[in-house]
C-alpha positions in Angstrom: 0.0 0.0 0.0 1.7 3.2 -1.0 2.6 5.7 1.6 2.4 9.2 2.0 5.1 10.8 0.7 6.0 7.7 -2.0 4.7 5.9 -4.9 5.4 2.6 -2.6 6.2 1.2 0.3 8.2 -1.6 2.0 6.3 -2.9 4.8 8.4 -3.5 8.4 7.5 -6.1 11.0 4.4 -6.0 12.8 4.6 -4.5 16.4 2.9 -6.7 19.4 -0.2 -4.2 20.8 1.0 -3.0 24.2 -2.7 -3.0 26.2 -6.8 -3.2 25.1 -9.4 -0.8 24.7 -12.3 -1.6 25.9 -14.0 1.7 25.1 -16.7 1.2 22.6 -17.9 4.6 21.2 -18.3 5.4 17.5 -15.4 7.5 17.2 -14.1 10.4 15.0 -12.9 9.9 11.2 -9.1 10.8 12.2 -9.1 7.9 15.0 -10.6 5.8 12.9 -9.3 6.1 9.7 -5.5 6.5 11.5 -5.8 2.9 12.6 -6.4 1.3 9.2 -4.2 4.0 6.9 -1.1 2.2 8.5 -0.6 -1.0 7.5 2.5 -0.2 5.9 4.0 3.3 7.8 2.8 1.2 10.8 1.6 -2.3 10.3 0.1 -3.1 13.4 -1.3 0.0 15.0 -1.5 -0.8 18.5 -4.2 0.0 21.3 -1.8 2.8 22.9 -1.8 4.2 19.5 -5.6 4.7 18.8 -5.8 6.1 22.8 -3.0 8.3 22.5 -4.9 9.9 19.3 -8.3 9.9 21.1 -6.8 11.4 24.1 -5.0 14.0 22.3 -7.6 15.6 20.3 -10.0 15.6 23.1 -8.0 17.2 25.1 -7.7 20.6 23.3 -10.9 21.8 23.8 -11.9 19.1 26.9 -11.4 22.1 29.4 -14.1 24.3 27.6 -16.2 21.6 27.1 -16.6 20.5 30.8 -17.0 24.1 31.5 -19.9 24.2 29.7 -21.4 21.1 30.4 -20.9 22.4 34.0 -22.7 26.0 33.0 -25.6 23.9 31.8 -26.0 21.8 35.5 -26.0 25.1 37.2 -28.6 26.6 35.0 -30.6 22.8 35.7 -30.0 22.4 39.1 -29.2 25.8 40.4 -26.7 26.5 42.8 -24.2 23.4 44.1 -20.8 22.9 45.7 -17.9 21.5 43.8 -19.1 18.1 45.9 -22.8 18.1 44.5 -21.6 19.1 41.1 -18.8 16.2 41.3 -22.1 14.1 41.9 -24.3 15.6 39.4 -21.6 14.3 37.1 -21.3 10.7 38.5 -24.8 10.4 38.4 -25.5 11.6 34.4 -22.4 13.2 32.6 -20.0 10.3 32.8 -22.5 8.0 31.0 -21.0 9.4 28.3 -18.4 12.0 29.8 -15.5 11.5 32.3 -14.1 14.3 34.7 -12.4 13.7 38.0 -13.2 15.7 41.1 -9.6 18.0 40.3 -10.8 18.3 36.5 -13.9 20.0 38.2 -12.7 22.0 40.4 -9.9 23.5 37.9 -13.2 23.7 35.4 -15.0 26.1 38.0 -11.3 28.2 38.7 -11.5 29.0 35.0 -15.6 30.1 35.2 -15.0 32.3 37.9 -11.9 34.0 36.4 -14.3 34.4 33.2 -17.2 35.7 35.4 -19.3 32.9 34.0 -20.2 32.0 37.5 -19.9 33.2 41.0 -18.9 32.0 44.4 -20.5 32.4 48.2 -19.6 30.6 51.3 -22.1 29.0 53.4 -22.2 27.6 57.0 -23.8 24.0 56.9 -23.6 21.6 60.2 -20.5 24.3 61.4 -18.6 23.7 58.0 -17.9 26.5 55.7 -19.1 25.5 52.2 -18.4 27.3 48.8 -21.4 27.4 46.8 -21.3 28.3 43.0 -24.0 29.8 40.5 -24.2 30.9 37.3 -24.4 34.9 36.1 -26.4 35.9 33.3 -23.0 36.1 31.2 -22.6 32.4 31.8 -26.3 31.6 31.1 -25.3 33.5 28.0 -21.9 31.5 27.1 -24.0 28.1 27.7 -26.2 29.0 25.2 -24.3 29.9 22.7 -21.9 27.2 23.1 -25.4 24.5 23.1 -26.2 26.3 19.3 -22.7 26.2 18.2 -21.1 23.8 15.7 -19.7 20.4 16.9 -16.1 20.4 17.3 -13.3 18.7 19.4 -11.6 15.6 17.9 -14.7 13.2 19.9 -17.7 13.4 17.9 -19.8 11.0 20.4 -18.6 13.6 23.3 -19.4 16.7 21.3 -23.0 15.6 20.5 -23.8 13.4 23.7 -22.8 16.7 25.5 -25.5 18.7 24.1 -27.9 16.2 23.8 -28.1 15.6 27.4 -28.6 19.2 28.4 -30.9 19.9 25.0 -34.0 20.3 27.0 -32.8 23.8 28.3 -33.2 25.3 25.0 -36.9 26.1 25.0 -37.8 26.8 21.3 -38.8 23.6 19.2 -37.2 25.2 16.1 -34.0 25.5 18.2 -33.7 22.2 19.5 -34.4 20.7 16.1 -31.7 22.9 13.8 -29.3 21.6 17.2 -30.5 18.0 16.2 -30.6 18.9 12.4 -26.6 19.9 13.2 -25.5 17.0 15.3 -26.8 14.6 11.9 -25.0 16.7 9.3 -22.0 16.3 11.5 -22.3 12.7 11.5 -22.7 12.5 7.7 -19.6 14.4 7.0 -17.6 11.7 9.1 -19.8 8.9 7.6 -19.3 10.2 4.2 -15.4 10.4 5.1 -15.2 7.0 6.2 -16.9 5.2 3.5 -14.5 7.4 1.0 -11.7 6.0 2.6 -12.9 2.5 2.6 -13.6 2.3 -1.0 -9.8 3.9 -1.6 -8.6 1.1 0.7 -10.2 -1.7 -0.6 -8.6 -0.3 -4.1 -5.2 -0.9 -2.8 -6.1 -4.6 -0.7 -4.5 -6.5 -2.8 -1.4 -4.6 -2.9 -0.9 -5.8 0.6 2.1 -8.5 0.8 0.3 -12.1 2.1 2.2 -11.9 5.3 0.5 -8.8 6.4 -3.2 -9.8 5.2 -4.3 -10.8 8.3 -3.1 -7.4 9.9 -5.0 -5.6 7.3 -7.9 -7.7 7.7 -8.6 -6.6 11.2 -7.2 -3.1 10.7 -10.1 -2.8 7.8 -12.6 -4.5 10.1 -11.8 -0.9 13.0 -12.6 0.6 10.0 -15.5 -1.3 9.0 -16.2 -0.6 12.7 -16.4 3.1 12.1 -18.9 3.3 9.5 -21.2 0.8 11.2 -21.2 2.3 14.5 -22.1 6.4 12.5 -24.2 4.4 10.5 -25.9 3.9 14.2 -26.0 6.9 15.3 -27.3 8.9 12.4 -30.4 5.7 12.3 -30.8 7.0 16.5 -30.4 10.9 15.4 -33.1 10.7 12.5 -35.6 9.1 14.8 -35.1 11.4 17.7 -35.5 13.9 15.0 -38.6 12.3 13.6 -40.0 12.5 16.8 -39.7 15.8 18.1 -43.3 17.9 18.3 -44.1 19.8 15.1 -44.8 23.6 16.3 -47.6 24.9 14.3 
């Protein structure tokens, strides 16, 4: 399979994975595609490969993203200490969305500097307690960030994010174009991956026979990718289909 860079390519030995994922969410076109565009640069792409990626990409915007998932359980709930909101998480979030208690608390530093929420101490049993809220600016910030475009390097995150704090937006018209979005996001990544494959399979039988069974399974992540946005687009239409029509 030619690489980039060259006409063609000399494949190495395969490299042992080094751990498993056991993470099973339909994942961005870059983490997927990365794990089956490598058979030769890389001809086993290990487990600590595909994380690193994953990791990486979620990570640049993962601070703004908690911070806003965080402005949205403040708007629900109201106010809450750094403990109830560590809860709130645990108890809906992290279906879908880790954050550990220092993630949190760094997440609510950065709201404060911004003025996106503010900060009282209570007395409760004798104990001093911090309490946060959210301003009107931060109300403001949450809603714009629940109407923005998806981005991040996590597709599931980006959408599941919204979609679990979507009933805060109160217009019908609103919610839908946010549902309308989320789908046209997923197309672009299905559309991506099915490109791919069809390049892929071009090249298959330019694989040498001792690497076939790599590629095999490295096609099959791939495979993996379009069935699991194939998935969620089926789940997006019908959540679509079924929101109320407003006369």
């Amino acid at each position: 399979m030619p690489s980039r860079g060259a006409e063609t390519a000399t494949c190495g030995a395969p490299r042992m994975p080094r751990r498993r994922v056991t993470r099973s969410r339909w994942r961005s076109r870059r983490v997927v595609k990365s794990a089956a565009a490598s058979i030769c640069e890389n001809p086993l792409v290990t487990d600590r490969d595909i994380t690193t990626r994953d990791i990486t990409s979620r990570n640049i915007r993962v601070g703004s993203r908690m911070g806003n998932v965080i402005l949205g359980l403040l708007l629900l709930l109201g106010p809450q200490t750094l403990y109830s909101l560590n809860k709130q998480f645990e108890q809906g979030p992290s279906l879908f969305y880790r954050a550990s208690f220092g993630s949190l608390q760094s997440a609510l530093r950065t709201l404060l500097a911004a003025g996106s929420v503010r900060m009282h101490e209570e007395t409760d049993g004798g104990r001093l307690k911090k309490v946060y809220e959210i301003t009107d600016a931060g109300a403001a910030v949450f809603h714009a960030w629940i109407r923005s475009p998806l981005s991040g390097g996590d597709l599931e995150v980006a959408a599941l994010s919204r979609l679990f704090l979507l009933g805060l937006v109160e217009d019908a018209d609103e919610r839908r174009a946010i549902i309308d979005g989320i789908m046209a996001e997923i197309e672009g990544e299905l559309a991506g991956l099915e490109g791919y494959a069809v390049a892929l399979d071009a090249q298959a039988a330019s694989v040498p026979a001792e690497y076939r069974e790599v590629f095999r399974y490295q096609r099959a992540t791939l495979d993996y990718g379009v069935t699991a946005h194939l998935a969620a687009l089926t789940w997006f239409r019908e959540l679509a289909a079924s929101e109320p029509v407003v006369e």
